[in-house]
C-alpha positions as CSV (number, residue, x, y, z in Angstrom):
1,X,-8.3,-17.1,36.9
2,X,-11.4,-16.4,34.8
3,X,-10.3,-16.6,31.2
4,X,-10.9,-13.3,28.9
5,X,-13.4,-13.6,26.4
6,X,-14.3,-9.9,25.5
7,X,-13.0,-9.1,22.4
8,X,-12.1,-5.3,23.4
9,X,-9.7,-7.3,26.7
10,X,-8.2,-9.8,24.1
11,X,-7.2,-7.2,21.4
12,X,-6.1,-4.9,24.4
13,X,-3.8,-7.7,25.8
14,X,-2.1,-8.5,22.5
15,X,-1.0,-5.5,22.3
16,X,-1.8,-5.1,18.5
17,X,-2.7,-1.5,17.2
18,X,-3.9,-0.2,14.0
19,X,-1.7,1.5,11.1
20,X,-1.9,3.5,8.5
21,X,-3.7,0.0,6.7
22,X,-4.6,-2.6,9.0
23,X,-4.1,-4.2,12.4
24,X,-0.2,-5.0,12.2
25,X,2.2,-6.9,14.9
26,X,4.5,-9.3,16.0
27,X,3.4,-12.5,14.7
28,X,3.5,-13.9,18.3
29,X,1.1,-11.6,19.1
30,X,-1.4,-12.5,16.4
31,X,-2.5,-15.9,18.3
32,X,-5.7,-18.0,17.4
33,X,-7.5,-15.8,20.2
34,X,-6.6,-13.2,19.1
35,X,-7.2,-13.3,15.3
36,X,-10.3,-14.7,16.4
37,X,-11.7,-11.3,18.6
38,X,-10.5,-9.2,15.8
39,X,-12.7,-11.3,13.6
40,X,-15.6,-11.1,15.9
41,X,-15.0,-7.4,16.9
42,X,-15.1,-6.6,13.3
43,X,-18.0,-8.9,12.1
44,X,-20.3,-8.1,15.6
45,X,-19.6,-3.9,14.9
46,X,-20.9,-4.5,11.2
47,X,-24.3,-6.8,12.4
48,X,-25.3,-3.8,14.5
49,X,-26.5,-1.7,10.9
50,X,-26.9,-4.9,9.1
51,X,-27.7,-8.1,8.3
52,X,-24.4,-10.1,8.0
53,X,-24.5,-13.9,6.9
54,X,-21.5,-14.1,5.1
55,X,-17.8,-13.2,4.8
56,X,-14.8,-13.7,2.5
57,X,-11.5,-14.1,3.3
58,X,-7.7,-14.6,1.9
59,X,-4.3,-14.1,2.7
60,X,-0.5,-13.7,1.3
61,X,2.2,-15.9,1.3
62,X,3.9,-15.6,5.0
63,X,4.4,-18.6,6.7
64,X,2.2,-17.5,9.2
65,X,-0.7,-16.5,7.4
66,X,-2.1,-19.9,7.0
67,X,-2.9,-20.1,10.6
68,X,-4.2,-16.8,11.2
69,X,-6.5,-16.8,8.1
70,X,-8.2,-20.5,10.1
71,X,-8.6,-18.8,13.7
72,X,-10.6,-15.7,11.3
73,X,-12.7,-18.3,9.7
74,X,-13.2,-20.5,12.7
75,X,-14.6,-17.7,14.9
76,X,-16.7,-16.6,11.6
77,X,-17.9,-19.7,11.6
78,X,-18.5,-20.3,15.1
79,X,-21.1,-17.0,14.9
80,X,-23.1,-18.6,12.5
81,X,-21.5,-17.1,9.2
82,X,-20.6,-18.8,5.9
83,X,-16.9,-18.0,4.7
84,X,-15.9,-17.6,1.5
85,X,-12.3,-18.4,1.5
86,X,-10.4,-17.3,-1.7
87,X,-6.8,-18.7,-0.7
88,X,-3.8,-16.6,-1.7
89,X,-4.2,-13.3,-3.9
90,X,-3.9,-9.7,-3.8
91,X,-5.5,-7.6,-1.4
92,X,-7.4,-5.4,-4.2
93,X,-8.6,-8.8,-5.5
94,X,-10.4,-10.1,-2.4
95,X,-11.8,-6.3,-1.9
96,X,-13.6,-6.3,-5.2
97,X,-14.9,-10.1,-5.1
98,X,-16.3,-8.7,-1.3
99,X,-18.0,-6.0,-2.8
100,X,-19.2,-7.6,-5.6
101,X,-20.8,-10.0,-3.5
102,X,-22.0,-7.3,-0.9
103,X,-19.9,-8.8,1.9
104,X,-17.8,-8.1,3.9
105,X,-13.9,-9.1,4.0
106,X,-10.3,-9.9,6.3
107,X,-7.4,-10.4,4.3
108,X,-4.4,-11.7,6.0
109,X,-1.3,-9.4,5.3
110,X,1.5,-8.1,6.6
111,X,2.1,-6.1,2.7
112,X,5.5,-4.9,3.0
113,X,6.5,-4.8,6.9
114,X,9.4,-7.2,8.2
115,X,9.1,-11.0,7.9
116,X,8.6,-11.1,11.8
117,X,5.2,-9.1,12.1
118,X,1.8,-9.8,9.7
119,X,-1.7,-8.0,9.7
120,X,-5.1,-8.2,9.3
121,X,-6.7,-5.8,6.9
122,X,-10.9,-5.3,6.8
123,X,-13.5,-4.8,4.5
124,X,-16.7,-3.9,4.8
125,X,-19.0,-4.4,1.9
126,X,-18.4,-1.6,0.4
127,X,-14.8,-0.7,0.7
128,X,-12.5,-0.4,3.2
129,X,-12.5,0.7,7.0
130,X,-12.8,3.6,8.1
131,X,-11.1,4.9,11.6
132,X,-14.5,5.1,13.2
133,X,-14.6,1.6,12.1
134,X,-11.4,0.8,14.0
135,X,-12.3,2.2,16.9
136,X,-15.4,0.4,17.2
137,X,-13.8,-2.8,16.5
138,X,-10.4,-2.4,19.2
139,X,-13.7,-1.0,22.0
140,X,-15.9,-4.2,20.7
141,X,-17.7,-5.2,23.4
142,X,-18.3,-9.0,21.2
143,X,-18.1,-11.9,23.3
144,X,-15.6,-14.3,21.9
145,X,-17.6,-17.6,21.3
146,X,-16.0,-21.2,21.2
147,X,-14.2,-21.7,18.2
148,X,-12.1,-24.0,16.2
149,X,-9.7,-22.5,13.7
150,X,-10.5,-24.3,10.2
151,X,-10.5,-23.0,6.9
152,X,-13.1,-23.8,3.6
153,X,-12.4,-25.7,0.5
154,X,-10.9,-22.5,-1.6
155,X,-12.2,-20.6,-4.1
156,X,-10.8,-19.4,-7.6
157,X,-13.8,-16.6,-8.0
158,X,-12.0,-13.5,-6.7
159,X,-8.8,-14.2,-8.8
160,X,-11.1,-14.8,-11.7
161,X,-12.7,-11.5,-11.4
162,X,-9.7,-9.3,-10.7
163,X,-8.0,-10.6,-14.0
164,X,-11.5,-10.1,-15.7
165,X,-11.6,-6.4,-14.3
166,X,-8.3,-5.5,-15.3
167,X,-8.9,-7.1,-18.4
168,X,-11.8,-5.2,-19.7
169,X,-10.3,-2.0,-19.3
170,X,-7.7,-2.3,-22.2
171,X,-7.9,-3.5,-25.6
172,X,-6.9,-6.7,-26.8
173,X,-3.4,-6.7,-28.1
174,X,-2.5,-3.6,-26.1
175,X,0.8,-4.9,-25.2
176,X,1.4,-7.3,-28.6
177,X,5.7,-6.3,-29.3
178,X,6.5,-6.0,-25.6
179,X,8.8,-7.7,-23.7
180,X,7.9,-7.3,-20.0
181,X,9.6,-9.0,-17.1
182,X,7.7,-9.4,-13.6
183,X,9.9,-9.8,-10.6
184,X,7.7,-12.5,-9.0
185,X,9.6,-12.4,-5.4
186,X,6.8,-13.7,-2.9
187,X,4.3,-11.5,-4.3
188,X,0.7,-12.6,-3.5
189,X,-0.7,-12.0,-7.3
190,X,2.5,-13.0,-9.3
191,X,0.7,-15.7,-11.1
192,X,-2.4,-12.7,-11.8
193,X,0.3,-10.4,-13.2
194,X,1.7,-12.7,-15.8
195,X,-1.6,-14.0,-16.9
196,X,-3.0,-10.6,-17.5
197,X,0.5,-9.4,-19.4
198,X,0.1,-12.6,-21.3
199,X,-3.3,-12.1,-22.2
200,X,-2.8,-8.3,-23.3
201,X,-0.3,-9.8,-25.6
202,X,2.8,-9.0,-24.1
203,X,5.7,-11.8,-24.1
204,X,6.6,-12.4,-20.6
205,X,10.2,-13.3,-18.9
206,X,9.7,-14.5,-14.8
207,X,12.1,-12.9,-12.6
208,X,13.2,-13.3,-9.2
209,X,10.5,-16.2,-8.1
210,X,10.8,-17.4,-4.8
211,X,9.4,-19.5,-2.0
212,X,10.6,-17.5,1.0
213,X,8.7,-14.9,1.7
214,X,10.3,-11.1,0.7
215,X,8.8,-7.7,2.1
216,X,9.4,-5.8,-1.1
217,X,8.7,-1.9,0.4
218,X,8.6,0.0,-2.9
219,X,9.1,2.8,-1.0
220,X,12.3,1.8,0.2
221,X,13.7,0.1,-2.9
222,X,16.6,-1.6,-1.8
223,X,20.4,-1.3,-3.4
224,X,20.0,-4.9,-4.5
225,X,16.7,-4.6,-6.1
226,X,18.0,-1.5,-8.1
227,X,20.9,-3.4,-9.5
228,X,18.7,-6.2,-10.2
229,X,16.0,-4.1,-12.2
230,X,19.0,-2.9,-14.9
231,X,20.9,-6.5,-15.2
232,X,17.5,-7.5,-15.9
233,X,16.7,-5.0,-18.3
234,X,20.0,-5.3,-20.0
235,X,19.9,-8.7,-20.2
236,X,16.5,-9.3,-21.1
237,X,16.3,-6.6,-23.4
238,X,12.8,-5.4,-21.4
239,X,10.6,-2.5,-22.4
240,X,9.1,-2.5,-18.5
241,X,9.1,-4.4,-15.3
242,X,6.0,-5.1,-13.1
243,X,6.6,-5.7,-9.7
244,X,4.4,-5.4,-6.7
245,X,4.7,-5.7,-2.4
246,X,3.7,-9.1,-1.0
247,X,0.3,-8.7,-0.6
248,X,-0.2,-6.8,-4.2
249,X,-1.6,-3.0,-3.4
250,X,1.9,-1.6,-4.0
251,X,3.4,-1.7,-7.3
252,X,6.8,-1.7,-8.5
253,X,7.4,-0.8,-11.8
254,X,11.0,-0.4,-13.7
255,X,11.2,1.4,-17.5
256,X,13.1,-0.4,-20.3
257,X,16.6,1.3,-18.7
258,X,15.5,-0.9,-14.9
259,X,15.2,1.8,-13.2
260,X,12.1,1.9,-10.9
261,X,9.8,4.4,-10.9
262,X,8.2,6.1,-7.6
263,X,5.1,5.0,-6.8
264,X,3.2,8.7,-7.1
265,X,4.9,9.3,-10.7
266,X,3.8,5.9,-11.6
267,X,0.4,7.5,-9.9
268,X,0.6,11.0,-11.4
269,X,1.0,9.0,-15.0
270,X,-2.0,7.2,-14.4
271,X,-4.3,9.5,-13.3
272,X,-3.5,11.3,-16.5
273,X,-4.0,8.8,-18.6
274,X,-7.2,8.4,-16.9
275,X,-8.2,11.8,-17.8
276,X,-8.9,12.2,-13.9
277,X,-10.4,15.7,-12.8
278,X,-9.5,16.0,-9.4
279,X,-6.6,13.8,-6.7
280,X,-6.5,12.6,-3.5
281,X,-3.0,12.1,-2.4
282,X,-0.9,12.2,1.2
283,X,1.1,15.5,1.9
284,X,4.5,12.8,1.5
285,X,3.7,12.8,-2.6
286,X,5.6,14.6,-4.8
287,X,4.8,18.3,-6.1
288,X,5.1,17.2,-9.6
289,X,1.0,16.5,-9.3
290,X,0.3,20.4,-8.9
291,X,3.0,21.7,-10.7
292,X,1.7,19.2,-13.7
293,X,-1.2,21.4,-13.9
294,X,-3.2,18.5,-14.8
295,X,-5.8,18.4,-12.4
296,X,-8.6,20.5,-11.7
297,X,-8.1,20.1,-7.8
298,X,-5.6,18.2,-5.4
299,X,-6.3,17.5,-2.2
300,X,-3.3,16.9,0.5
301,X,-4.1,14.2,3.4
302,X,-2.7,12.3,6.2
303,X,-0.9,9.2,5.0
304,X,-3.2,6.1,4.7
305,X,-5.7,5.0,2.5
306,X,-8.5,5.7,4.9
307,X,-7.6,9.5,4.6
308,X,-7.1,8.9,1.0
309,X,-10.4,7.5,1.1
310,X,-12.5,10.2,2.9
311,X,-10.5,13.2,0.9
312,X,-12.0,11.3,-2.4
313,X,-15.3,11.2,-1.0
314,X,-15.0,15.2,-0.3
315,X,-14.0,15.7,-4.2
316,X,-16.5,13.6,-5.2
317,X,-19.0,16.0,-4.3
318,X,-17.5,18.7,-6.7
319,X,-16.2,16.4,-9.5
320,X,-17.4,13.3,-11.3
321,X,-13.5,11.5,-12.2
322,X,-12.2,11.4,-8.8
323,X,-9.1,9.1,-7.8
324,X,-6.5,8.7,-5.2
325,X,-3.2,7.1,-4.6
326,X,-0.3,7.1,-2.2
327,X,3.4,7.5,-2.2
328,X,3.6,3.4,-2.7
329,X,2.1,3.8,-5.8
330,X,-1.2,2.0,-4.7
331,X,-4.2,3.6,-7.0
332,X,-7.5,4.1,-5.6
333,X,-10.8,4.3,-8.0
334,X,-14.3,5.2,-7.1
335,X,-15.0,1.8,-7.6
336,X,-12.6,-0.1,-5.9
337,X,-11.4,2.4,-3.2
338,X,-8.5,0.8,-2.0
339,X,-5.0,0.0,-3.0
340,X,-4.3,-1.4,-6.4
341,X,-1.3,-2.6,-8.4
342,X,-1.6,-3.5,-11.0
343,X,-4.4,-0.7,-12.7
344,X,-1.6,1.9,-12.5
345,X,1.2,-0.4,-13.9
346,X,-1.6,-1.3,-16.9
347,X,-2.4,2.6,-17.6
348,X,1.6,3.1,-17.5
349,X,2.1,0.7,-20.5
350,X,-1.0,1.8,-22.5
351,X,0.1,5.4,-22.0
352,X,3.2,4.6,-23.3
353,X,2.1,2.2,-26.1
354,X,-1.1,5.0,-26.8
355,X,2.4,7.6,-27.6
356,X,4.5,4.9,-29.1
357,X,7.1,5.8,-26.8
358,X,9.3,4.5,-24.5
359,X,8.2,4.8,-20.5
360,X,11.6,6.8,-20.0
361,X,10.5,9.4,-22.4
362,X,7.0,9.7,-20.7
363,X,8.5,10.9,-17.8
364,X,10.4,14.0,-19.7
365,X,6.8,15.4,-19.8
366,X,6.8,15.8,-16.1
367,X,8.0,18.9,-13.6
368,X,11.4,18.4,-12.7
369,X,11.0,17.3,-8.9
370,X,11.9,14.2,-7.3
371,X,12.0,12.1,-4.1
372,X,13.7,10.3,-2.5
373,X,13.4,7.8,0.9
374,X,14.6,5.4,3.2
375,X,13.7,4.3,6.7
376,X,15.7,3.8,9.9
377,X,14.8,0.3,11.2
378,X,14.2,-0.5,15.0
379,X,13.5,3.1,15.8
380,X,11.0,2.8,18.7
381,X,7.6,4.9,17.9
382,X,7.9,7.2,21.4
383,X,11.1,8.0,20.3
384,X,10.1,9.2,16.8
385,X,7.0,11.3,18.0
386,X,9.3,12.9,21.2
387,X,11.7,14.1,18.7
388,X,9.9,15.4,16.0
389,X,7.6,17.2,18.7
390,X,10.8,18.7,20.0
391,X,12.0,19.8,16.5
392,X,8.4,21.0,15.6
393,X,9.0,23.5,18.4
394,X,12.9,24.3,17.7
395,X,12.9,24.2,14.2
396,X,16.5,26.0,14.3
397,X,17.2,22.5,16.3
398,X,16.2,20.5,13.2
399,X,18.3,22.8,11.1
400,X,21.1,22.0,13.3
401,X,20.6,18.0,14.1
402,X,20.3,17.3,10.4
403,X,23.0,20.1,9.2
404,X,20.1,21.1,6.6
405,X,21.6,22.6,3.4
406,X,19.4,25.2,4.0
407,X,17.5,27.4,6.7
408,X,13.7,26.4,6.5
409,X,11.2,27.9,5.0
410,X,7.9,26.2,6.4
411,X,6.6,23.5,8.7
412,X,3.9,21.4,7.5
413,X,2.5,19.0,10.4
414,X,-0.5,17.4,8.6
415,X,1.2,14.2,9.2
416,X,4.8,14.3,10.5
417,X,6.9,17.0,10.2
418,X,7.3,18.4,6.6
419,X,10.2,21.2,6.2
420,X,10.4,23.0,2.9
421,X,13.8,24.6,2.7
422,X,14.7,27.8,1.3
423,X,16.2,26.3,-1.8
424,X,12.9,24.8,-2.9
425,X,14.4,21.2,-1.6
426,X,11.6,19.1,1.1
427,X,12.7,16.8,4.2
428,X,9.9,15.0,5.5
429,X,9.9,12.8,8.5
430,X,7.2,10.8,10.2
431,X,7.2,7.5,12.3
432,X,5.9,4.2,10.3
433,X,2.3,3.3,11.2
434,X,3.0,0.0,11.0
435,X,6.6,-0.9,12.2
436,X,8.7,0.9,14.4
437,X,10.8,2.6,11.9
438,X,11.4,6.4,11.1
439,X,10.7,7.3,7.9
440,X,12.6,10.0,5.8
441,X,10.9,11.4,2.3
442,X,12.9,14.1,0.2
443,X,12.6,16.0,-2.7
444,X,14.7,18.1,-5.2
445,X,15.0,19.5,-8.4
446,X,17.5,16.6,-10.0
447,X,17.7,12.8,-9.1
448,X,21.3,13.4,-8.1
449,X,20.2,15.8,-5.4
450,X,17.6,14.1,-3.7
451,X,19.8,11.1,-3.1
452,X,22.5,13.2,-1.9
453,X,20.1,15.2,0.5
454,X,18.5,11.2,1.4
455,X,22.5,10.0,2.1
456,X,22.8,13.3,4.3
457,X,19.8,13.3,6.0
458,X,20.0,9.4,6.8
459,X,23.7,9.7,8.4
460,X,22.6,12.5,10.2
461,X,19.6,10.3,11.9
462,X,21.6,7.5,12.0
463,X,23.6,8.9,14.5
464,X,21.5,10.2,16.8
């Protein structure tokens, strides 16, 4: 049998698709061929507008990134092109030494999905992806050369210039007093995060380090992590925590009580503090941004930072401070448009510091609305499209499989299904883009009640 060599047949075959961020699948799936025609789909799409001699590339800490980051750079290499290979750091760090270097990049990451799957994310040269870009790369037509996975004596550069970029956006002894604890976990920037702290004064206490790899979802904070962020707090008598996912574009930030915040108040607190004029945010965030009336105009988007991307590129037109971020808490700027951690966790603390007050107390400014959300695991896609089709049409049939506490008001279906109830109280469901999980998002006037309308509406899925 003649073997397959067009990239489009070998990406086809693995049966790898695209999410909301990235290529994302079974790691069984992401073999040396198969890394390797993603690599040359994506690299051969880009030469066809431009001259391409060069490319970086990094990775998190999964076991099998390693591997998948050599097949990227072998078939790189075997085209011709000079790698730049920057080891293990965040995503947003690799991003802006690519674009500071007008090249492009493939970071290896899986960010927060199970420890059985991983990813490949993309860069061009100047920013991320877009979906035109990903279909172009899944139809490449790129012949797969012969290759031999190998990876480049490693670089420091990229980490050097993330901390130097976070760096120069605060003042020197912005965090002198504080006690901050960062919950290391896996995390692919931990080291990053407690030299930046450190450097901005703060004294820092390491939390929670580990060599197994953990897929922190912050937003899906687990029962344990919750208990952990207060016995920390308590303990270590912290005004903050900084967290973030594995592969460092989510963050995960606790106040001086340990209780996490969700990632689009950490991202409504940010972009205020940034004096941003108008938001790009996914219909899933909370409607504390409008209500907040601080914003001159927010604009509501699929979920994923491509459509993050493209809805800041339509405000930029009509405003000059334009950002973006997602329900995770990952913070988009004009120029670094894609995920960030640790930016929004920074502008949290010098917001607070700027007040002299607590991070607790900067959240009493806010509207009184709040989420919620959890996932069902192993829920097969099909089965969550097929049934929130069904209920998009029955909506009485929603009503009655979730035994709403209220009748609903309105469908929204820019991505999922969106029902605002009666009593002012949201239930938003939508399938994972990059595990097959269904997803649940709620919000309500008090903490207390968007747990208890979570609990409910997570029993009620549960069972069916």
């Amino acid at each position: 049998m003649q073997e397959i060599k067009i990239s489009a047949d070998i990406i086809k075959k693995s049966g790898i698709a695209f999410g909301t961020s990235g290529a994302r699948g079974l790691v069984e799936q992401f073999t040396d061929k198969t890394c390797a025609a993603f690599a040359v789909a994506f690299l051969s799409h880009l030469q066809q507008s431009a001259a391409v001699k060069r490319v970086a590339i990094g990775m998190d800490r999964r076991p099998s990134s390693p591997a998948m980051a050599a097949a990227c750079a072998g078939a790189a290499q075997a085209m011709g092109l000079a790698v730049d290979y920057y080891g293990i750091l965040p995503t947003p760090a690799l991003a802006w030494q690519a674009m500071l270097d007008g090249v492009p990049a493939i970071m290896i990451t899986g960010s927060h999905i199970p420890f059985d799957r991983n990813g490949i994310k993309f860069y061009r040269p100047d920013g991320e992806i877009t979906k035109a870009d990903e279909q172009a790369i899944v139809q490449s037509t790129a012949e797969l050369p012969a290759f031999e996975p190998a990876l480049p004596a490693e670089s420091a550069n990229a980490r050097a210039n993330y901390m130097a970029r976070n760096l120069t956006l605060f003042p020197d002894g912005l965090l002198s007093g504080w006690r901050i604890g960062v919950y290391e976990h896996s995390a692919a920037g931990r080291d990053i995060n407690i030299e930046v702290l450190t450097q901005l004064g703060a004294e820092v206490v390491s939390l929670g380090r580990t060599d197994t790899f953990v897929p922190i979802d912050t937003e899906a904070v687990s029962e344990e992590d919750k208990a952990l962020g207060k016995a920390w707090s308590r303990e270590h008598k912290l005004d903050a925590i900084l967290s973030t996912d594995g592969d460092g574009d989510r963050p995960l930030v606790a106040d001086e009580n340990g209780e996490w915040l969700r990632g689009d108040i950490l991202g409504l607190l940010c972009a205020r503090f940034l004096n941003i004029q108008a938001l790009a945010v996914p219909v899933s965030c909370n409607t504390a941004i409008e209500a907040s009336d601080s914003f001159s105009e927010v604009l509501r988007t699929r979920i994923g930072s491509p459509y993050v991307i493209e809805g800041m590129q339509q405000l930029s037109r009509r405003h000059k401070r334009v950002a973006g971020f997602e329900a995770n808490g990952g913070f988009l700027m004009g120029d670094l448009p894609t995920r960030d951690a640790l930016l929004p966790a920074l502008a949290l603390f010098a917001a607070a510091r700027q007040r002299n007050l607590p991070i607790s107390a900067l959240l009493a400014d806010l509207p009184s609305r709040f989420t919620a959300s959890d996932r069902i695991k192993n829920f097969p896609t099909e089965q969550s499209r097929a049934l929130l089709a069904s209920w998009q049409q029955n909506t009485a049939g929603l009503e009655a499989a979730l035994n709403l506490p209220a009748p609903i008001a309105n469908i929204n279906t820019t991505d999922g299904l969106r029902a605002t109830l009666e009593n002012g109280s949201i239930v938003h469901l939508r399938p994972s883009g990059n595990a097959p999980e269904l997803r649940c998002y709620v919000e309500a006037s008090a903490p207390a009640a968007a747990e208890q309308l979570l609990t409910h509406c997570m029993k009620a899925l549960g069972s069916l």
